[in-house]
C-alpha positions in Angstrom: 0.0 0.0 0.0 1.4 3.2 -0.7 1.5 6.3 1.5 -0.5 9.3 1.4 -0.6 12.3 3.9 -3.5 12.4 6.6 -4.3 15.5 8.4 -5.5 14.2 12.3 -7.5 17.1 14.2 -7.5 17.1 18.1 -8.1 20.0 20.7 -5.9 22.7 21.3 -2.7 22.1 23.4 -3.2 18.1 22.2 -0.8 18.4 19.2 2.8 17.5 20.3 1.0 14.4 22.8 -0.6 13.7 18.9 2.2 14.0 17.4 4.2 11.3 19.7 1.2 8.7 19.3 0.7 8.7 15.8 4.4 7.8 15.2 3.9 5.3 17.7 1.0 3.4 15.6 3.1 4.1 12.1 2.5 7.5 11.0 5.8 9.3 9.8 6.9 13.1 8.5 4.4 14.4 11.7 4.1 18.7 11.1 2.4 20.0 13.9 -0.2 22.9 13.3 -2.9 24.3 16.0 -5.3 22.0 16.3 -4.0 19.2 14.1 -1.4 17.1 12.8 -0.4 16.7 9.6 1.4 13.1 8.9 2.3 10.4 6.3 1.3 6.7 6.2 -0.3 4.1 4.7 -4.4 3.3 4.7 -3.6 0.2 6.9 -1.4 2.7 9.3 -4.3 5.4 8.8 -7.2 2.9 9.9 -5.2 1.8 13.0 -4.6 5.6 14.1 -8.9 5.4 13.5 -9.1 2.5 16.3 -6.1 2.8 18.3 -5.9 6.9 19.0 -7.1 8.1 22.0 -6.7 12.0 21.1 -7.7 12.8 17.8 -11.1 14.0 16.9 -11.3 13.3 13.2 -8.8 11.9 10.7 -8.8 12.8 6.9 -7.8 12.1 3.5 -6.9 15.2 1.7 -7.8 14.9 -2.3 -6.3 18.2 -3.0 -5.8 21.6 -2.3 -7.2 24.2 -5.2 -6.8 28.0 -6.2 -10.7 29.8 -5.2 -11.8 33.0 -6.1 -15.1 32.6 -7.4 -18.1 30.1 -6.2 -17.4 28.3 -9.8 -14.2 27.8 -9.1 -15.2 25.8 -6.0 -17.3 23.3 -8.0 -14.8 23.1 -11.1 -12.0 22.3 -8.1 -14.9 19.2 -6.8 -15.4 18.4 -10.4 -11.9 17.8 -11.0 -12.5 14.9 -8.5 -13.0 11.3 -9.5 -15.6 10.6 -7.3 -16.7 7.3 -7.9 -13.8 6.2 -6.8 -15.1 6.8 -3.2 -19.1 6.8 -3.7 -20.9 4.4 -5.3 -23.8 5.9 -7.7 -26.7 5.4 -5.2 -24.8 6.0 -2.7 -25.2 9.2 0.3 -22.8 12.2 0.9 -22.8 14.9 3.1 -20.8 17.6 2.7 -18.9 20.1 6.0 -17.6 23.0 4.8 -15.6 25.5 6.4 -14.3 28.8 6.2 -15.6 31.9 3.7 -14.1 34.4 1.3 -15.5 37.3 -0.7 -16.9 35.5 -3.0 -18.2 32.3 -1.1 -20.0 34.3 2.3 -21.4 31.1 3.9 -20.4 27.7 4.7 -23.8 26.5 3.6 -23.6 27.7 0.0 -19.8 26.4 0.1 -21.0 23.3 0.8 -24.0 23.0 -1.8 -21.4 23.9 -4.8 -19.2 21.1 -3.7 -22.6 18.5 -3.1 -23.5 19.9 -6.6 -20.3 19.4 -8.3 -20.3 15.6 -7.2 -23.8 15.0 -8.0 -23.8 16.7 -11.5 -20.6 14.5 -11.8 -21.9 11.6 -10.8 -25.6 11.6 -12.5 -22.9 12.4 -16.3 -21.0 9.4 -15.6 -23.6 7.1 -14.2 -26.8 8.1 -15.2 -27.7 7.7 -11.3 -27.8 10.6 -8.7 -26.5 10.1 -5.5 -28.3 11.3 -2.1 -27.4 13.7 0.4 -28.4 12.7 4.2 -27.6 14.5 7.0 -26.7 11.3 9.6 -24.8 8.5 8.6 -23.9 9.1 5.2 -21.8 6.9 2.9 -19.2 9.6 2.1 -18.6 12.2 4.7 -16.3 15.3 2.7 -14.5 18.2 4.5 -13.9 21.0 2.6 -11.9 23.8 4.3 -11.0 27.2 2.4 -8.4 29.7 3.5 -6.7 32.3 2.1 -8.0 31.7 -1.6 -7.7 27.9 -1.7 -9.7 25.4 -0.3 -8.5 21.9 1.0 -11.3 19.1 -0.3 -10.9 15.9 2.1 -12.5 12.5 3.1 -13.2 12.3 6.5 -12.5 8.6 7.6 -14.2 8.6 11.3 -17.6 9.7 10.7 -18.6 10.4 14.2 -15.6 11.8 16.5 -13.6 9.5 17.6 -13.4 11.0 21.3 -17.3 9.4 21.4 -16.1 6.0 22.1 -19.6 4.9 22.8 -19.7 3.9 26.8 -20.7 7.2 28.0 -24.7 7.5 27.3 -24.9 9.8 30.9 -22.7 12.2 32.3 -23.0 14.5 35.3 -22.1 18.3 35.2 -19.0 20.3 33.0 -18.0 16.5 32.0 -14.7 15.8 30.8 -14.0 15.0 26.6 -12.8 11.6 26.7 -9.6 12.3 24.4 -9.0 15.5 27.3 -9.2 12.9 29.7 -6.9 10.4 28.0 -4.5 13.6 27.3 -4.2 14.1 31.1 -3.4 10.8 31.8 -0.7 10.9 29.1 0.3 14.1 30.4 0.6 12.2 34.3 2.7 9.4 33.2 -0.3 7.0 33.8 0.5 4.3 30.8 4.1 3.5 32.5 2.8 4.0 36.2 0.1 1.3 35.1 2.7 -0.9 33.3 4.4 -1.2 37.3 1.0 -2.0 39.0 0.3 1.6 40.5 -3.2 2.4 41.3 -5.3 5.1 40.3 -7.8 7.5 42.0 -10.0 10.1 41.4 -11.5 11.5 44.1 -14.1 13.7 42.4 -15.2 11.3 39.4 -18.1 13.0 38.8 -19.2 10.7 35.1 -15.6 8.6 35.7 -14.0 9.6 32.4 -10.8 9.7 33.7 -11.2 6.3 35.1 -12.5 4.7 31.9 -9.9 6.3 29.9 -7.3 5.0 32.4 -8.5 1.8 32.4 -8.6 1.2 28.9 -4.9 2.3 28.9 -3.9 -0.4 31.7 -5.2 -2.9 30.0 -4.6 -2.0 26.1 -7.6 -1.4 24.9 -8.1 0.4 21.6 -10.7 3.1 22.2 -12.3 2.3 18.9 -13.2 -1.4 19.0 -16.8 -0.8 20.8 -17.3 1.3 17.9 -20.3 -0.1 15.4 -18.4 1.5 12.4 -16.4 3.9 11.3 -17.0 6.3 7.7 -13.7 4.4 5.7 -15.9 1.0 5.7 -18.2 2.4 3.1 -16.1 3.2 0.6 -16.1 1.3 -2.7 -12.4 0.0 -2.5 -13.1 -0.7 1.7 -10.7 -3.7 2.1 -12.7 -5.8 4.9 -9.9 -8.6 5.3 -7.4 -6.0 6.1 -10.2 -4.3 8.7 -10.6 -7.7 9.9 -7.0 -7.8 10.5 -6.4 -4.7 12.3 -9.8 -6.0 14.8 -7.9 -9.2 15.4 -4.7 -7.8 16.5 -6.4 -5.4 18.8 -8.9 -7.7 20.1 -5.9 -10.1 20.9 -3.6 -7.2 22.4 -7.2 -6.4 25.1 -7.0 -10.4 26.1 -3.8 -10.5 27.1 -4.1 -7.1 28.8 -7.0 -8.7 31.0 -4.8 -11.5 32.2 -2.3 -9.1 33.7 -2.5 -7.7 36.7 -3.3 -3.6 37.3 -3.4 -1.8 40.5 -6.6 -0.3 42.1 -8.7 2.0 39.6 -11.1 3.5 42.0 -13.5 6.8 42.2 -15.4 8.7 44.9 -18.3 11.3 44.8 -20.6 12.8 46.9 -23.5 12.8 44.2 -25.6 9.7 44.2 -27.3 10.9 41.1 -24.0 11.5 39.4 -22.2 8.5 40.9 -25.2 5.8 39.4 -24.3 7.4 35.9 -20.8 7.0 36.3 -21.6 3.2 37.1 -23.8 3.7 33.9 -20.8 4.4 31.6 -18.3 1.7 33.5 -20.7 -0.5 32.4 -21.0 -0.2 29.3 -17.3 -0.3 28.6 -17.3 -3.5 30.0 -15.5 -2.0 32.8 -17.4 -2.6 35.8 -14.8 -6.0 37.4 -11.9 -3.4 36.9 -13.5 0.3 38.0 -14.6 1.0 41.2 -17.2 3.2 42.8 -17.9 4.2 46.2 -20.1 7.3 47.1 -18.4 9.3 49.7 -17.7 13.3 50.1 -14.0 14.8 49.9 -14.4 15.3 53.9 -14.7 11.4 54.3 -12.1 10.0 51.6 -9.4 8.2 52.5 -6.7 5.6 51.5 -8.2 2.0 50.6 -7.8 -0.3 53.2 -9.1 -3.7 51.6 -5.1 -4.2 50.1 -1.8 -2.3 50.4 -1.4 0.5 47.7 1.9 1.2 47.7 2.0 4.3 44.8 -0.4 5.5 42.3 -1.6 8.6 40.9 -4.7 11.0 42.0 -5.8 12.7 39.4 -9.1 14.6 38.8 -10.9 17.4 37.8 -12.3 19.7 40.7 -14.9 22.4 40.4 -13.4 25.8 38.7 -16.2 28.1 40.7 -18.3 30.6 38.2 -18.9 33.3 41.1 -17.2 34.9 43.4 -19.0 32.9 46.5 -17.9 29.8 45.0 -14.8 30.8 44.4 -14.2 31.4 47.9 -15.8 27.9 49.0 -13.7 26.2 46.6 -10.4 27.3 48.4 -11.1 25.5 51.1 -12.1 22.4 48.9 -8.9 22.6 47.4 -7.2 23.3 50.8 -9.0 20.1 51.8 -7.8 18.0 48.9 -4.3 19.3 49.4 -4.7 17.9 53.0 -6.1 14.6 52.3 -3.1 13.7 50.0 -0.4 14.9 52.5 -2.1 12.8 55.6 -3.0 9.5 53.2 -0.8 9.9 49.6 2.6 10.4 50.3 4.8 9.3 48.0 2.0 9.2 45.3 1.9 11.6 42.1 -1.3 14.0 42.1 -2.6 15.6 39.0 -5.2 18.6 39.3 -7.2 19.9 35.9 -8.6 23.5 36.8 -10.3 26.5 34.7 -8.0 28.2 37.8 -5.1 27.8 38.1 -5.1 30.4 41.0 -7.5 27.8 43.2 -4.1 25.5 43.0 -2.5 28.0 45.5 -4.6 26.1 47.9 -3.6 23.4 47.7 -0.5 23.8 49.9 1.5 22.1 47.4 3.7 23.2 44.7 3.5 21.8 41.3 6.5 20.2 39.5 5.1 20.6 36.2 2.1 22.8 34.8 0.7 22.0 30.9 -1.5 24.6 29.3 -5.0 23.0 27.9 -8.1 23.8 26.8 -11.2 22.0 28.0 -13.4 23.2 25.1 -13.3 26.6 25.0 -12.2 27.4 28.7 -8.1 27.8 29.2 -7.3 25.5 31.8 -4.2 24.1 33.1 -3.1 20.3 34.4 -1.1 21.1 37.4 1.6 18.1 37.9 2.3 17.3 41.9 4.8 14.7 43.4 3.3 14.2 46.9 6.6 14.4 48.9 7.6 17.0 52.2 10.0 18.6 49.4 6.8 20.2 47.8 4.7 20.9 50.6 4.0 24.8 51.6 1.8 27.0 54.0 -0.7 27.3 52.1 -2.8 30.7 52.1 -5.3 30.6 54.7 -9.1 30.0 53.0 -10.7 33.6 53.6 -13.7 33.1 56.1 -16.4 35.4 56.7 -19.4 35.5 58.9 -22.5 34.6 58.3 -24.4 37.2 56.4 -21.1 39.7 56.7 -18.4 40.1 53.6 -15.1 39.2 53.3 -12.4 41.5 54.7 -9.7 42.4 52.0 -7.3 44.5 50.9 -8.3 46.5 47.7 -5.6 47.1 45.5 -5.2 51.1 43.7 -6.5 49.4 40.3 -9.7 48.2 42.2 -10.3 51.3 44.2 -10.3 53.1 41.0 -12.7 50.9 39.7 -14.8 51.0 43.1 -15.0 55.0 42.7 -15.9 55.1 39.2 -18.8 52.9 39.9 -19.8 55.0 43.0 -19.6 57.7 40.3 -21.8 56.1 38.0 -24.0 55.4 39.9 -24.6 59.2 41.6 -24.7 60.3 38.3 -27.5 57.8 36.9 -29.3 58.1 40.4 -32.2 60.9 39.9 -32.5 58.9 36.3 -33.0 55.7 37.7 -35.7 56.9 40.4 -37.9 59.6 38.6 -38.5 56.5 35.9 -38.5 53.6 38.8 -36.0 51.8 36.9 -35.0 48.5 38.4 -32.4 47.4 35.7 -29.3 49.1 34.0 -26.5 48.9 32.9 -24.2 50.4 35.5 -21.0 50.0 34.1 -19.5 49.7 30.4 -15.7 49.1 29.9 -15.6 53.0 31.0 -11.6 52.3 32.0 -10.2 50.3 29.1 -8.3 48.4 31.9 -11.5 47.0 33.1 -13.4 45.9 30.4 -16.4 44.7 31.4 -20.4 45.5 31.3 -21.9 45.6 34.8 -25.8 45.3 35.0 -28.0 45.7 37.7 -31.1 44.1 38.4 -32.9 44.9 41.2 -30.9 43.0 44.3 -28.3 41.1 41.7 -25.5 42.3 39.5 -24.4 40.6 36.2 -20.8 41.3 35.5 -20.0 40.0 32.1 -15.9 40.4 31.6 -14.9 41.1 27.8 -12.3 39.1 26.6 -9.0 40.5 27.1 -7.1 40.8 23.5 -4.1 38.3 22.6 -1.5 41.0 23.2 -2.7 41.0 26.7 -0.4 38.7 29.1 -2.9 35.9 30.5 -1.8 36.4 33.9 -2.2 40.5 33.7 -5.6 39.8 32.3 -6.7 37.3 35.5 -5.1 39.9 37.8 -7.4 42.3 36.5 -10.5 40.4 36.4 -9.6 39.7 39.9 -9.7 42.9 40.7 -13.6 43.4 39.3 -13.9 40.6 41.5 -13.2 42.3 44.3 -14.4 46.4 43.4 -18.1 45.1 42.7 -19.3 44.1 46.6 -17.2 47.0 48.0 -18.6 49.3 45.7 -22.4 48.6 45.7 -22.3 46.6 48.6 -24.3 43.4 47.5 -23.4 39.9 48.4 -21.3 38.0 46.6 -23.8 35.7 46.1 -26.0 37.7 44.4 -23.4 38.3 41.6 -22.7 36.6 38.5 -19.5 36.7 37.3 -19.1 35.4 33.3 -16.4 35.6 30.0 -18.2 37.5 27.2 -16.4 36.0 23.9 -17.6 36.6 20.2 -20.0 33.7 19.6 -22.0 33.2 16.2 -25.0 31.4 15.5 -26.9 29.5 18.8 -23.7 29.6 21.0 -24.7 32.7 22.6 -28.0 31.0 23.6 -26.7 27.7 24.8 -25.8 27.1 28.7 -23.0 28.9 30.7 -23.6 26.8 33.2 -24.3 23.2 34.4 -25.8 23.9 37.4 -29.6 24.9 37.7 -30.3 28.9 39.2 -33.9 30.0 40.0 -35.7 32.5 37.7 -35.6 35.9 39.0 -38.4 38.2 39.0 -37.6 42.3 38.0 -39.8 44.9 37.0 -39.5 47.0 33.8 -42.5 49.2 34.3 -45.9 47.7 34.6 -44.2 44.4 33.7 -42.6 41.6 35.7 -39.7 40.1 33.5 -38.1 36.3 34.9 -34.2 36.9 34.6 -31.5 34.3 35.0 -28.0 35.5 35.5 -25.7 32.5 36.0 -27.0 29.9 33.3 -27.1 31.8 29.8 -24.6 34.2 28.2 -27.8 37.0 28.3 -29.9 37.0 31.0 -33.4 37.0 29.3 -33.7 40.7 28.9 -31.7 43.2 26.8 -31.2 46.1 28.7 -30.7 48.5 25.7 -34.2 47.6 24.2 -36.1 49.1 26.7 -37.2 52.3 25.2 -37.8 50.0 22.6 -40.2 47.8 24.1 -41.7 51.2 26.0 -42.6 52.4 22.4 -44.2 49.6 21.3 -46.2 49.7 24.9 -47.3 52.9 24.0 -48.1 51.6 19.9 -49.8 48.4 20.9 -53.2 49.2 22.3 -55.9 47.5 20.4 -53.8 45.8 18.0 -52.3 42.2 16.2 -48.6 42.2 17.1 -45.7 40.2 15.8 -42.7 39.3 17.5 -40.0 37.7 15.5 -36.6 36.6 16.8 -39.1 36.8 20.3 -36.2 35.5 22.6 -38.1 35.2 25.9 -40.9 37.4 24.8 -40.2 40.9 26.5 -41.4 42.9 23.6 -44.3 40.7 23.7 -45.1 41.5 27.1 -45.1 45.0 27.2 -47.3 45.0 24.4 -49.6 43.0 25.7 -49.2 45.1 28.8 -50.4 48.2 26.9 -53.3 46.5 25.7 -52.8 44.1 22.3 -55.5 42.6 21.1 -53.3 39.6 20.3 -49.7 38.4 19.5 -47.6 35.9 17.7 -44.0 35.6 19.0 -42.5 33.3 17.0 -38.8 31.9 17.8 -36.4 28.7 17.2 -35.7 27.9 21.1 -37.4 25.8 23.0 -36.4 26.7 26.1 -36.8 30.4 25.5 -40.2 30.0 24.7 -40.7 27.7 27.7 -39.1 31.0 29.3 -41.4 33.2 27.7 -44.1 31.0 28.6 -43.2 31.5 32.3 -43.0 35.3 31.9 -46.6 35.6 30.5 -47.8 33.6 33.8 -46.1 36.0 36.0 -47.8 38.6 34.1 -51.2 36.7 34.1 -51.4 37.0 30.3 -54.0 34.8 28.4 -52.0 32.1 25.8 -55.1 31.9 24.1 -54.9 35.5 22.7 -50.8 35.7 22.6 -49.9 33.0 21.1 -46.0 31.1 21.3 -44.8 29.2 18.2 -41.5 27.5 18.3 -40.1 27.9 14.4 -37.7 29.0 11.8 -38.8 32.4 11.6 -37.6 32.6 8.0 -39.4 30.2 6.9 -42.8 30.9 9.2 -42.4 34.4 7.4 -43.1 32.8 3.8 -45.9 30.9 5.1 -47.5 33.0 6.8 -50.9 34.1 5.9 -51.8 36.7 8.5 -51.9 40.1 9.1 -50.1 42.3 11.7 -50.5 45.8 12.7 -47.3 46.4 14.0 -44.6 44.1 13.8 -41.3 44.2 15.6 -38.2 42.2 13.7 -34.9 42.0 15.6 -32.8 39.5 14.2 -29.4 38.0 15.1 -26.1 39.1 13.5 -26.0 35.3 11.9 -27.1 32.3 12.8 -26.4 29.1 11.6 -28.4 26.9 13.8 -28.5 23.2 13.4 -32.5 23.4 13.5 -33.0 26.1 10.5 -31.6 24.7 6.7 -29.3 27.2 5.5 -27.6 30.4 6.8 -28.8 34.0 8.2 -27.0 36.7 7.4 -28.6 39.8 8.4 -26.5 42.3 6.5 -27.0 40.3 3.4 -31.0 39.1 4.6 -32.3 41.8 5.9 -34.3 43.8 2.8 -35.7 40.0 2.3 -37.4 39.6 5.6 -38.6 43.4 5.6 -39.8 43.4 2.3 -41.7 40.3 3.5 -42.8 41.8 6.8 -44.0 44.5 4.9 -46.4 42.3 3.2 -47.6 40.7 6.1 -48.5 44.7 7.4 -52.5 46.0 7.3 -52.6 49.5 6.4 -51.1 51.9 8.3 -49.0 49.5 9.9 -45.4 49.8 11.4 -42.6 47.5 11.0 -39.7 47.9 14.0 -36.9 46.8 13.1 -33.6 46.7 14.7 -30.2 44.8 15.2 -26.9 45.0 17.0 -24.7 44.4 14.3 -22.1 47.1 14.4 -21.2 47.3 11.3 -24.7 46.9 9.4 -25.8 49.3 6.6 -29.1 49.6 6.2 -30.3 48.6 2.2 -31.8 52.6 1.8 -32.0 52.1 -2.0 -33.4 48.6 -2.3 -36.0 49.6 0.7 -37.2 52.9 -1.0 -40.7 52.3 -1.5 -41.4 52.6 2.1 -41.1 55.1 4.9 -37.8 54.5 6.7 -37.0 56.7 9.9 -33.9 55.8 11.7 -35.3 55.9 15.5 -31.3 54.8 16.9 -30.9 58.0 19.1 -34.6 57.7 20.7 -34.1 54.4 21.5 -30.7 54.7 23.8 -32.0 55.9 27.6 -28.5 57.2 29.6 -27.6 54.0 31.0 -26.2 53.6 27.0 -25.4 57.3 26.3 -22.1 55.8 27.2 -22.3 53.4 24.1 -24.3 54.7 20.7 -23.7 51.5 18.8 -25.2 49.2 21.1 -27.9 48.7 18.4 -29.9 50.3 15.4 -33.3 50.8 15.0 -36.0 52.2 12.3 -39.6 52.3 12.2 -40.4 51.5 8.8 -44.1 52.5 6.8 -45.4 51.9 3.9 -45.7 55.0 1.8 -49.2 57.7 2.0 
């Protein structure tokens, strides 16, 4: 068989660990890139990196790279391809596509040139079309453009090989298997397993860790529970050779059970969490070799069944998303650091954090620390030899009582920041009480130093921190973060219990509206007005209200009496509610979300609202505009930037969309209607000229109360007519 380059993708900070294993299973010429490996080897050496690698996500077959720098270009490059060399004619194909250029704006159109290009070429040379599905296809392609040339490959897993099947439940902020594995790696756990050393993790939570470690003790290629990977239904699939490859690794898991591995044991003080970690052991056949035994941090201690001479603890602690947490997660790690010095010396302990700062705690020093990423979130693997040598007073955990604040220093960045929100606050004060407002933005990166938005809403504060640029040093970024952390209480003298503290990052499409946070928070009930509005400030990026809408959804109060009103884009239906408020006659709030419209749903109770007259419709709300049937007297359309949610077929763009849906809106309009439209896109540029049969009137600077003075571009806004 002759060699071809692969291109293996794992998670950033995986690559050299990557690098190292695909050598080890016959892969030569490795060149490392973020995110990936690059690296030369047979099909036979390229199907065993499919079964056999613990860290990769996805491994492809690049077909070739092409010059772009029109969309025909794109489907002359796929044409160029002999495809039936990899899909039969009635075959399926699906195509992922990545990346845009000026002349190709979205993945999804990307992707339809390319699914054209092998269809047209297919139905020329066949006289039969193949399909295109959307699970399980018979021909998965990647096609990745960049810099005017796009990369067309064969993706040979499928699925992503971290799934290796046994974990159907999980507990909170679980652990990526091939994250897991990488932290074992990282530990030394394959050669501390090859001399009978035990493992632990003390804080299992869905026992990843433990599987992962397992499976390494006893050789077990991660792949073989897998029903099938995407290579085996290719044309020139060589099944004897696949049968080969599942006979040697098959044989290499026997003999692995015959020798004997040290203790592979977890603890954790969630019963719920604990039965689905059995779940998973289970069903990687695991449950003779992993152990579980539910019992706090506060209660753990050494196994006494048999003598463990040396082993490695490793686990994954809570990171803490507030500031109360934070503080009662020193003294978890304080306790942690404890437990191993009384029952673990002499062992090796590895501790994976989102902060690195809670390792102070432990009273330990680390002999090695490796940057990682657990998806999104930087995170560190603190490496710690459990031996007098690296033991240290370890700060004391900061204790407070009950009801009272903690005591601390403020440092001159933080009292800066404490007197500017005093200022702030002064200055919006006879504002806030003459219009009885109860939420606002009190704070807006004012000093570039601290960049964050702080919101208040009614006894809470939402602090969302904006993510420091790359030129900033990590370490001056966390320092000043910290420093937020500590102004806010001081300066408006709420508990730290009652404020969330979260990362603002650029997200597109449905990653702004997908959970923050694991853990469940009550709704919280505010007042805007006449109307109660349900906020949660730890579990979503936004909280359920937009703060900068609110003369917004005070005009259409004021324009709603007596009338049909649409909500598009509804979110949780605030709009909605003030209308109905000021006396609707009915309302359609149409959105895509589920749970938002549960939310909404929740928010019209609290209002006692009739359902019957304002009416919730979960839905694409392109394609509920087009078949639609109904009229509206005033219609309010606030779109996303872009969305590419996996529940609506194709791609919004609002900049490129946006005289569409109006024009459509428009339609939908009875005479003398109004159409409100608005958006938060920065750089949008409203279509004057295509739009000029109507009444446009750019509203922007009506629509900003002084909470925003601070911050014009928040959003746009126009009331749109249709001409007298």
């Amino acid at each position: 068989m002759t060699e071809q380059q692969f291109f293996a993708t794992c998670p950033k900070g995986l690559e050299a660990l990557l690098v190292q294993e695909l050598t080890d299973l016959g892969g030569s010429e490795p060149r490392e890139t973020v995110a990936g490996v690059y690296f030369t080897a047979t099909l036979k050496s390229a199907w065993r990196a499919c079964l056999w690698s613990r860290l990769a996500n996805k491994i492809y077959l690049p077909l070739g790279k092409f010059t772009v720098k029109s969309a025909d270009d794109l489907y002359e490059a796929a044409r160029s391809i002999d495809w039936s060399e990899h899909l039969r004619p009635e075959g399926t194909l699906l195509v992922d596509f990545i990346g845009t250029s000026d002349s190709i704006r979205n993945t999804q159109f990307g992707a339809v040139r390319i699914k054209d290009a092998v269809v047209d070429q297919m139905r020329e040379t066949h006289r039969q079309r193949p399909g295109v599905a959307k699970t399980n296809p018979d021909l998965r392609i990647q096609a990745r453009l960049s810099k005017g040339s796009v990369t067309i490959s064969l993706d040979l897993c499928g699925e992503s090989l971290h799934r290796r099947g046994y974990r159907t439940r999980q507990g909170a902020a679980p652990l990526k298997e091939n994250l897991a594995a990488a932290l074992l790696l990282r530990a030394g756990w394959p050669q501390m397993a090859a001399e009978g050393a035990s493992l632990i993790d003390p804080m299992c939570g869905s026992a990843t860790i433990l599987v992962e470690g397992a499976m390494m003790a006893l050789d077990m290629a991660p792949g073989i529970n897998r029903p099938e990977f995407a290579f085996e239904r290719w044309p020139g699939f060589d099944a004897d050779l696949w049968r080969e490859l599942r006979a040697e690794a098959l044989s290499r898991y026997r003999e692995g059970l015959k020798r004997p591995i040290g203790e592979i044991r977890g603890y954790d003080e969630d019963r719920k969490v604990l039965s689905a970690a059995a779940s998973n052991v289970g069903m990687a056949g695991l449950e003779d070799v992993v152990r579980l035994t539910h019992k706090p941090l506060e209660q753990w201690v050494k196994p006494t069944h048999t003598e463990l001479k040396t082993g490695l603890i490793l686990t994954n602690p809570p990171y803490g998303e507030r500031l109360g947490e934070q503080e009662q997660l020193q003294g978890l790690y304080r306790l942690l650091g404890d437990k191993c010095r009384e029952q673990f010396e002499g062992w090796k302990l590895g501790v994976f954090t989102s902060n690195p700062s809670l390792g102070k705690s432990l009273g330990l020093r680390a002999n090695k620390r490796y940057k990682l990423y657990n998806g999104a979130l930087p995170s560190e693997l603190l490496l710690i030899d459990v031996t007098p040598e690296q033991y240290v007073n370890a700060p004391p955990v900061q204790l407070q009582e009950e009801g009272g604040e903690p005591q601390a220093q403020l440092t001159e960045g933080a009292l800066m920041l404490v007197n500017r929100l005093r200022k702030n606050q002064k200055q919006l004060g006879k504002w806030i009480k003459r219009e009885q407002i109860q939420c606002y933005r009190l704070y807006d990166a004012d000093m570039p130093e601290y960049s964050a938005a702080i919101d208040i809403y009614g006894d809470y504060v939402h602090v969302q921190e904006y993510a420091a640029p790359k030129s900033i040093d990590e370490d001056k970024a966390a320092a000043r973060f910290a420093e937020i952390r500590a102004a806010v209480p001081e300066a408006l003298g709420v508990s730290p219990d009652n404020i969330s503290f979260k990362q603002r990052r650029r997200n597109r499409g449905a990653q702004q509206y997908e959970r923050q946070s694991e853990r469940a928070y009550p709704l919280i009930p505010v007042q805007e007005g006449p109307v109660t509005v349900l906020v949660n400030l730890w579990e979503y990026l936004d909280t359920g209200l937009f703060l900068d809408h609110r003369p917004v959804r005070r005009m259409i109060s004021e324009m709603a009496r007596g009338k049909r009103f649409l909500n598009l884009f509804c979110y949780t239906a605030t709009a909605t509610l003030h209308a109905a408020m000021g006396g609707a006659r009915e309302s359609v709030s149409v959105d895509m979300s589920k749970t938002y419209l549960k939310w909404a749903e929740k928010n019209f109770l609290a209002n006692n609202l009739s359902l019957e007259k304002h009416k919730l419709v979960q839905g694409n709300c392109l394609e509920w505009l087009q078949e639609c049937r109904q009229g509206f007297d005033l219609i309010m359309l606030d779109p996303p930037s872009f969305s590419n949610s996996k529940r609506m077929e194709g791609v919004l763009d609002i900049q490129r969309d946006h005289v569409d849906m109006i024009n459509r809106c428009m339609e939908l309009l009875q005479p003398g209607g109004t159409l409100v439209f608005s958006n938060n896109l920065r750089s949008f540029k409203l279509d004057e000229e295509a739009l000029s049969a109507f009444a446009v009137e750019n509203i922007t600077a009506k629509t900003l109360d002084p909470d925003f003075a601070r911050n014009p571009r928040i959003h746009q806004c126009w009331l749109i007519r249709a001409r007298a």
